[in-house]
N, C-alpha and C positions, 0 to 999 in steps of 0.2 A: 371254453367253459370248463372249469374245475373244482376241484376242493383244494384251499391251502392252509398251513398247519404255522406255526413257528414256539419257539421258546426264546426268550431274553433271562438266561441265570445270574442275574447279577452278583451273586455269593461267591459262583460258583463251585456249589456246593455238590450240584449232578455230576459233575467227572466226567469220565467216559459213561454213564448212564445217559445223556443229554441227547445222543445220536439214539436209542435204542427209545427210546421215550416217546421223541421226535417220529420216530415209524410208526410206532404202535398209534398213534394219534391218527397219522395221518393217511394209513391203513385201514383204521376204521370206516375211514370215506371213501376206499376205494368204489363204490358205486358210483360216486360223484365225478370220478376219473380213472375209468377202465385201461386206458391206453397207454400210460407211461405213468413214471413214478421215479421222481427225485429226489437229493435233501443238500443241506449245502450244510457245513459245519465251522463255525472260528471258534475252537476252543479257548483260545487263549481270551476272546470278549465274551463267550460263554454265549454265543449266538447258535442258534436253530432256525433254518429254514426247510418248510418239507412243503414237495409238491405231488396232487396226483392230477394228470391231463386228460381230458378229452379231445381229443384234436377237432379243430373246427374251420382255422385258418392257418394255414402252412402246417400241412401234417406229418410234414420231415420230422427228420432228429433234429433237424435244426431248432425245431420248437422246445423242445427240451427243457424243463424248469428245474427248480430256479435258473433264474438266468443271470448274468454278469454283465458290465460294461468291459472295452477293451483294457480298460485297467485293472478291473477284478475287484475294483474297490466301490465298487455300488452292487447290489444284487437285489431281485425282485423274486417274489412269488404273487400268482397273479391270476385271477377268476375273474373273468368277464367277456368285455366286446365292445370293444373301440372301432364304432363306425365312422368316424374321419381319420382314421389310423395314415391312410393312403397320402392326404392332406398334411397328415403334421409332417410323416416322413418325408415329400417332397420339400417342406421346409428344413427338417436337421438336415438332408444330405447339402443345402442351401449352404447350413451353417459348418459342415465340412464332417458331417459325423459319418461313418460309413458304415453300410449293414449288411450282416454275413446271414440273415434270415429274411423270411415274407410276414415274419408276424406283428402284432400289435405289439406282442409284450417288449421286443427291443424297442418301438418307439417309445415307449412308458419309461424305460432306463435312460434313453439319450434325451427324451423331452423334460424326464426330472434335473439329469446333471444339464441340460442348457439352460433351464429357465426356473430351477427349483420347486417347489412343491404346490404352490398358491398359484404362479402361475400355471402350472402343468392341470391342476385340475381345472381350471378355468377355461381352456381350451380344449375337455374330451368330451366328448358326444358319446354316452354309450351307458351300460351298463358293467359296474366293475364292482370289486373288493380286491384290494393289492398291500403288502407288506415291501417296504425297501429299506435295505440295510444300509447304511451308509455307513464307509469307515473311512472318506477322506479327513485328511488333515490329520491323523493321529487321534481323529474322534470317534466315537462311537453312538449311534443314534437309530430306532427304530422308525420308520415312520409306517402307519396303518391308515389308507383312506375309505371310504364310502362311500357307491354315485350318489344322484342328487334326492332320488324317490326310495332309495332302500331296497329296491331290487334284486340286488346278490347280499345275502348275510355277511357279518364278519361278529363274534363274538371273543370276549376276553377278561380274564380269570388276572389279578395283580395280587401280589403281597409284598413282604419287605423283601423277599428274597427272590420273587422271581415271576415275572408278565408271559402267560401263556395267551394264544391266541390260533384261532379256528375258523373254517365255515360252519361250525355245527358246533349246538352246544355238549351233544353226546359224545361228541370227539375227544374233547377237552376232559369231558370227567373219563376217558378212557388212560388218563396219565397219570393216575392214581395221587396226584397231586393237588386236586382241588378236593376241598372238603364235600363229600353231597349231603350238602344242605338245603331243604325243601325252603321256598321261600314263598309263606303263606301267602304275601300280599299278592304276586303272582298268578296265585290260585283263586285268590278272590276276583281279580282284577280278569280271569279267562271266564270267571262264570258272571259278570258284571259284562263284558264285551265281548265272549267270543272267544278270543285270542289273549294273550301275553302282551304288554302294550313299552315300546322299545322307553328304555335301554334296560326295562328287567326281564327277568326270564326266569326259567321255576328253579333252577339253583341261586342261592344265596354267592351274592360277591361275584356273580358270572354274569358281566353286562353285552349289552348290543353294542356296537360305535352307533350312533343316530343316526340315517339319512346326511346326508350333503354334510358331513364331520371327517374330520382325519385327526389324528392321534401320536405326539410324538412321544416316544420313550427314550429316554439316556439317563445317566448314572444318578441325574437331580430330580428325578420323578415321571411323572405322566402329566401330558399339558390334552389338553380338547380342545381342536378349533373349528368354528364352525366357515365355509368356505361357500357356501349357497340355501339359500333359505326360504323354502315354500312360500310361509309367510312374508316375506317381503314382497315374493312375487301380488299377493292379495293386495299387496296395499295399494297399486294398481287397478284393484280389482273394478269393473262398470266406470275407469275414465276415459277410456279410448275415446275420440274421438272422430273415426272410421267411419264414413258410411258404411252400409250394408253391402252393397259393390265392393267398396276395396277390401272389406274385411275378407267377403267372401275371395275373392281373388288370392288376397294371399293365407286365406285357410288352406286354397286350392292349390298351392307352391309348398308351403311348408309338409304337409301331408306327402306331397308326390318325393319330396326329399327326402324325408324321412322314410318311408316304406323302401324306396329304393337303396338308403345306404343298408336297410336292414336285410337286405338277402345277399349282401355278402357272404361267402359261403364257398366253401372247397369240400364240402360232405353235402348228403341229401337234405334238400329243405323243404320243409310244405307249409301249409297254413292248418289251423283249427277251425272250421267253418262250420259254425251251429247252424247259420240261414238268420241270425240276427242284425242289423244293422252294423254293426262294430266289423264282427268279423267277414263281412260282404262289401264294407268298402275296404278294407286290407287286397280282399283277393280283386275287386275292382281294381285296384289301381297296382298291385302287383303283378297281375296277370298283363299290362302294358309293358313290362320292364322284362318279365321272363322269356329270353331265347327261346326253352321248351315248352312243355304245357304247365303249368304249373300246378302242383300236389295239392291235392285239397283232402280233411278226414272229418267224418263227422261222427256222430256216435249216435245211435237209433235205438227206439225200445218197442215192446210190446205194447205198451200203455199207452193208447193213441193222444191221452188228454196230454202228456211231455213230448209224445215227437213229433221233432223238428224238419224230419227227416224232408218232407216236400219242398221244405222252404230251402234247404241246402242244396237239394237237387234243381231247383229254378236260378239259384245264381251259380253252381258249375257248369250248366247249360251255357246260361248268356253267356261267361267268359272260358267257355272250352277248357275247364280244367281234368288233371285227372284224377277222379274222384275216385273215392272208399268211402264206404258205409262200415262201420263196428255195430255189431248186435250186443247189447249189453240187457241182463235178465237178473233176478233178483234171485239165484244161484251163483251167477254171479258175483256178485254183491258180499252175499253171506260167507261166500268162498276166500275173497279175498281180505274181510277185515281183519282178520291178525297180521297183516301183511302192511293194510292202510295205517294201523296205529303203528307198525314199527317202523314204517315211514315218515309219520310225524316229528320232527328235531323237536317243536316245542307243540304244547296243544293250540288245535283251534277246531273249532266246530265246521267247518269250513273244510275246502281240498280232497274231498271225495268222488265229485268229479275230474278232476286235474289229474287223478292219481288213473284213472279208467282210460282219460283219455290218450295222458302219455304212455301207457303201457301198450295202448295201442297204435300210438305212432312209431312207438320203437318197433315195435312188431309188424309196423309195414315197412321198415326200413328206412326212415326218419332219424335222422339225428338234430335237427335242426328246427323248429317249426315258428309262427308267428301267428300271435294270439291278439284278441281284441281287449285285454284288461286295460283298466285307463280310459277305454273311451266314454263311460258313461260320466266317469267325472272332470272329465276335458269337457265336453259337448253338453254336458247336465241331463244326462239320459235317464236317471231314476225319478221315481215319481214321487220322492218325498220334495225334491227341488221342485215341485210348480207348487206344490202346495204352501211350501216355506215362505212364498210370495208375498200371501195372505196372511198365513197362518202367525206370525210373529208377534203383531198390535193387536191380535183375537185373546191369543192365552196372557199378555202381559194384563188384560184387565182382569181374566183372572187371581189377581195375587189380591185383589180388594174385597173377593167372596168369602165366606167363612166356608170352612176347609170341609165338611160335610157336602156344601154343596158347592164346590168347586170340580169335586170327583161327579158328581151326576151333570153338569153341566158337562162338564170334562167327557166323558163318555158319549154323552149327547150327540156334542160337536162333530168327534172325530171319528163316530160311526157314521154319522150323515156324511162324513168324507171319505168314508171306506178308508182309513187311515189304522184303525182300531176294531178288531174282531172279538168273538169273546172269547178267541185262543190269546187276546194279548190284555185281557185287560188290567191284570194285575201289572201290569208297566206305569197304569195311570199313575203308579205311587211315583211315578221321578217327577210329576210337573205337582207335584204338592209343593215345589217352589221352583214356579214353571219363569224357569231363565234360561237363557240358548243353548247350555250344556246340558241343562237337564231334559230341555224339547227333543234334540238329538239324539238321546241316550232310549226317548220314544218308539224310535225306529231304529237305532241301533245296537241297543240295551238286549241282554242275552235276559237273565233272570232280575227279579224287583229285589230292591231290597229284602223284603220278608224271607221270599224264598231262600234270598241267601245265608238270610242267617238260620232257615230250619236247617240246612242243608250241612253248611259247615259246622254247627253248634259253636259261633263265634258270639260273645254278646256286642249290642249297640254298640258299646263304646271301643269296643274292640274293631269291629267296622268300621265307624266313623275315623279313629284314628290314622286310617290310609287317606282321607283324604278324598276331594273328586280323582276320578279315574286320568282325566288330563289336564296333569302336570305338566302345564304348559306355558312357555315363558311370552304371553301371548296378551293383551289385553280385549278381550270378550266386549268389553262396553259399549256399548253406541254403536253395535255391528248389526246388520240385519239379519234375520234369519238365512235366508239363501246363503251368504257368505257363509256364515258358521258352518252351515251342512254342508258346503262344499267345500273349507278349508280344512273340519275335520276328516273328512272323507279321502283328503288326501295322505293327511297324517295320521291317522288311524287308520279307518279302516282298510285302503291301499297300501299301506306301510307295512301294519300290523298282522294283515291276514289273507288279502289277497296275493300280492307280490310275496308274503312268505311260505304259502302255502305253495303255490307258484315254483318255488325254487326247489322246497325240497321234495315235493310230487313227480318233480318231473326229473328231478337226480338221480333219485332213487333209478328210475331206469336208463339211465347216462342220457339222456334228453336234455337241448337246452332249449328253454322256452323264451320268445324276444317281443318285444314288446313297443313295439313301432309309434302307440299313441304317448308314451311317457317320452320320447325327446324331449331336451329339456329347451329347446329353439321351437321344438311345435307349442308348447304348456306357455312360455314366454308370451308367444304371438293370441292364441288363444284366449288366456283366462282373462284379459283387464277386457275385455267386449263386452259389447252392453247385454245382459242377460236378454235382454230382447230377442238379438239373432239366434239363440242360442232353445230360446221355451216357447213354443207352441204347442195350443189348445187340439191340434188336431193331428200334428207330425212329432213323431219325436225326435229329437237330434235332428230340428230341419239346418240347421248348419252344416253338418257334416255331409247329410244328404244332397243337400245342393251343392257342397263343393266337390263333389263327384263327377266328375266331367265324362257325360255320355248318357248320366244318371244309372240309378240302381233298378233292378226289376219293383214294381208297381206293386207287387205283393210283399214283396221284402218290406220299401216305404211304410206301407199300410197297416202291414200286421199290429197284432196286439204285443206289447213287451213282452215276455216271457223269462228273459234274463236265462246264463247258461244253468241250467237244471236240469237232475233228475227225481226220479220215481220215488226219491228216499222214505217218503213217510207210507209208501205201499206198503218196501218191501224190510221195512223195518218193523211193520206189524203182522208182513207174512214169517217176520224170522223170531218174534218179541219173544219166543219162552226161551231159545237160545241164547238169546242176548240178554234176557231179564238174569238167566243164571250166571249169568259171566259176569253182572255188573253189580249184582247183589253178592258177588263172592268176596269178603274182604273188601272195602272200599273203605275210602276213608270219610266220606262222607258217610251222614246218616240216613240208614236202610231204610227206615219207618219211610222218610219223604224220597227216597227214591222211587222205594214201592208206588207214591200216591203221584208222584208223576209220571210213571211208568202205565196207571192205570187211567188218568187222565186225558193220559196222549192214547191210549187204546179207543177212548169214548170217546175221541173228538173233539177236546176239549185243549190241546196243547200240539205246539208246530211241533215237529219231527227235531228240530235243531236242542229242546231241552232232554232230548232221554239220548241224544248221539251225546250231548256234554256230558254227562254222565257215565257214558262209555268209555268219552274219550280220559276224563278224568281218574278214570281206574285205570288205564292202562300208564298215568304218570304218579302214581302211587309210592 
């Protein structure tokens, strides 16, 4: 796991600046890789390659980035985890290539030059961001890939003279070569979902690569291809035709495969175990595969109504791990937010616990961990998916009420389903033209409409000209609800906020965090099941639960969801006059309505997640 940096000067216009530039970039990430630090230079093609490492598999020099073929004429830089690594390599040395390392990253260079690009990423299981230079043939070409769920970032800055590119978007404006330009839509688009929604980001002209894409560069431009596609996978989606037996059998194969290639590992590895379903069958079925006891960390509070603490302790018991407890307090908390926002690469409301917990796995001596993100939307574990069931042919007849009372029926409904509280009601404004993007936006929608234009001082037409939020080359029509939530949820919300928050939560303290339910061989076997095995009224994720061979403790099963959470909206009202002056200081939104949701959410009247946006928006100012 690392950070990687590069320049393509097509002008070349840099000189000998191109090498000094090149550091300064990729220096700035040194927290992303504490342990070594590389750069590779062809000045004469006005190439930059920069690398910083974490070591995590072959910790020798040999690992050493950027890395070369034996001809010197392909070179990589390269963030990730190639868990069939062992598997291709047994195939190149097949094919006669020979290897002077234990790492992933040479089989990345020999399985590019054996089999080219479309096939190479066709055949990696893993999560990755990789840059490879090619100068066979007298040619010149960049190429920049993507895994399949967006996992590891890769960001990139182009003009006519010259394609930068990073793990981090703060890296890139460290090369004093991209213009910083705030990019409104971005802003609107974090207080409308949350997050930044790929391929924009809050500078202007500094895009994401998308999920399952890779990116060539040479002297005739920039091309985008896309090489794996969520949505494809959907279109599969409830035709399996599997009974419940074999599905569950080979949920029960796919799973045990996958968690097992995931603790590959030549540094210390543990798991995240809250006592949730997700992260309890991880250590289920890891604790089968692990020689020693294997590390389990959980994070405990005062606040008995968040902790989890009993439930983590009932499944390190059954599987003899060895366990840590973190006390986390709402000093805490308050201590460490100028820390959490300068940890953020772009905003999201989101990542504040990720940030507590890997600080605390570093601190027990963790380099390595695995986490349960992904499961809820492999196995349909949230609770907007059973209701989605229903819920679709309910609100389409509402588009024939008049729009008065569509909002009181509206309301009606979806407090009788506990779906809508009166901390959410101004959301009802997205289904005033209640279609499957906008029902989503229900439960995934950060701020309504209204609010965001008190907020931004934007007028209507100025909002409305961004458009819906997903920009997506997808057709919506004739889909069920269930799908929708659970195709956006991969490409949003997973994409967008979870898996990025993910990444750079836990770089920040050289942690790499892995993520065993997003294989893309387990998601394959998974999603086209009939939502059937998948939603029960009385278990949740009884899929995954049953495919647990030996089964899960009785209380883990049973418990109530809880999702990983903490205390925030306690200890953000034990801290509000501090933070109310930090967010009223110069913002660029407007103070009048911050003030009134600052007071709102004091009264109980607003979740804790609209006065953190608001924080977190000043601090990208």
């Amino acid at each position: 796991m690392c950070r990687i940096a590069g320049i393509c000067d097509f002008s070349k216009s840099l000189g000998s600046e191109l090498e000094k530039i090149t550091i300064l970039i990729r220096d700035s990430m040194a927290h992303g890789g504490p342990d070594d630090a590389g750069i590779y230079i062809h000045h004469e093609n006005g190439i930059a390659l920069g690398h910083r490492r974490l070591s995590i598999i072959d910790t020798s020099a040999l690992g050493h980035q950027p890395m070369s073929n034996r001809e010197k004429n392909i070179w990589i830089t390269y963030n990730g985890e190639i868990y069939n690594f062992l598997e291709l390599r047994k195939e190149l040395v097949g094919c006669g290539f020979e290897f002077k390392s234990k790492t992933d990253t040479e089989v990345l260079i020999y399985g590019y030059e054996q089999w080219g690009i479309e096939e190479l990423l066709s055949r990696l299981r893993g999560m990755f961001a990789f840059a490879i230079y090619d100068k066979r043939n007298n040619a010149s070409k960049l190429i920049l890939a993507r895994d399949r769920f967006g996992i590891k970032p890769l960001y990139y800055y182009k003009d006519k003279e010259k394609f930068i590119f990073a793990s981090e978007v703060r890296a890139l404006m460290k090369s004093n070569l991209v213009p910083d330009e705030k990019s409104q839509e971005a802003m609107v688009r974090f207080l409308q979902l949350g997050s930044v929604p790929a391929p924009l980001t809050t500078v202007k002209n500094v895009y994401s690569i998308p999920c399952g894409q890779y990116i060539e560069v040479n002297k005739n431009g920039l091309t985008l291809k896309e090489y794996w596609s969520v949505f494809n996978c959907f279109e599969k989606f409830n035709k399996s035709q599997d009974s419940y037996e074999t599905a569950l059998g080979n949920t029960s194969e796919l799973l045990e495969e996958s968690i097992k290639m995931h603790l590959i590992s030549d540094v210390p590895l543990g798991v995240f175990l809250s006592g949730g379903i997700d992260s309890s069958a991880i250590v289920a079925i890891a604790s089968k595969f692990k020689e020693n006891k294997l590390k389990t960390l959980s994070v405990v509070f005062n606040e008995d109504k968040y902790n989890e603490a009993s439930f983590a302790k009932a499944v390190a018991e059954r599987y003899q791990t060895d366990h840590r407890e973190i006390l986390l307090t709402s000093n805490d908390f308050i201590k460490e937010v100028p820390n959490i926002l300068n940890a953020m690469d772009e905003p999201s409301v989101d990542g504040v616990n990720t940030y507590f917990i890997s600080k605390a796995a570093k601190e027990a001596g963790l380099t390595v961990v695995l986490s349960g993100i992904g499961g809820d939307e492999v196995f349909l574990g949230y609770k907007h998916y059973k209701y989605a069931v229903n819920l679709g042919d309910k609100l389409k007849a509402l588009k024939y009420l008049p729009s008065p009372l569509r909002k009181t029926m509206l309301s009606t409904a979806l407090s009788g389903l506990k779906l809508v509280t009166g901390k959410q009601l101004e959301k009802l404004s997205y289904l005033e033209e209640p279609d499957n993007l906008n029902q989503y936006m229900l439960f995934r929608g950060l701020f309504a409409k209204n609010e965001i234009l008190n907020l931004t001082g934007l007028s209507e037409r100025e909002l409305n000209s961004y458009g819906s939020p997903f920009d997506l080359n997808y057709n919506f029509k004739n889909k069920n609800a269930l799908k929708i939530f659970n195709l956006l949820d991969f490409y949003h919300y997973l994409q967008n906020q979870i898996l990025k928050d993910a990444d750079f939560m836990s770089m920040k303290h050289a942690l790499e965090i892995r993520v065993p339910f997003l294989d893309h061989k387990l998601f394959e076997g998974i999603i086209p099941l009939s939502a059937g095995f998948k939603l029960n009224n009385n278990i949740n994720k009884p899929l995954l639960v049953n495919a647990i061979k030996g089964g899960l403790p009785q209380e883990i099963v049973n418990r109530k969801k809880m999702g990983f959470t903490f205390p925030f909206d306690l200890w953000l009202k034990e801290n509000h006059i501090k933070l109310m002056e930090q967010t009223l200081d110069k913002t660029t939104l407007n103070t009048g309505e911050i003030d009134k949701i600052w007071k709102r959410f004091l009264a109980g009247e607003l979740h804790w997640s609209r006065v953190w946006a608001v924080i977190v928006v000043e601090s990208f100012k």
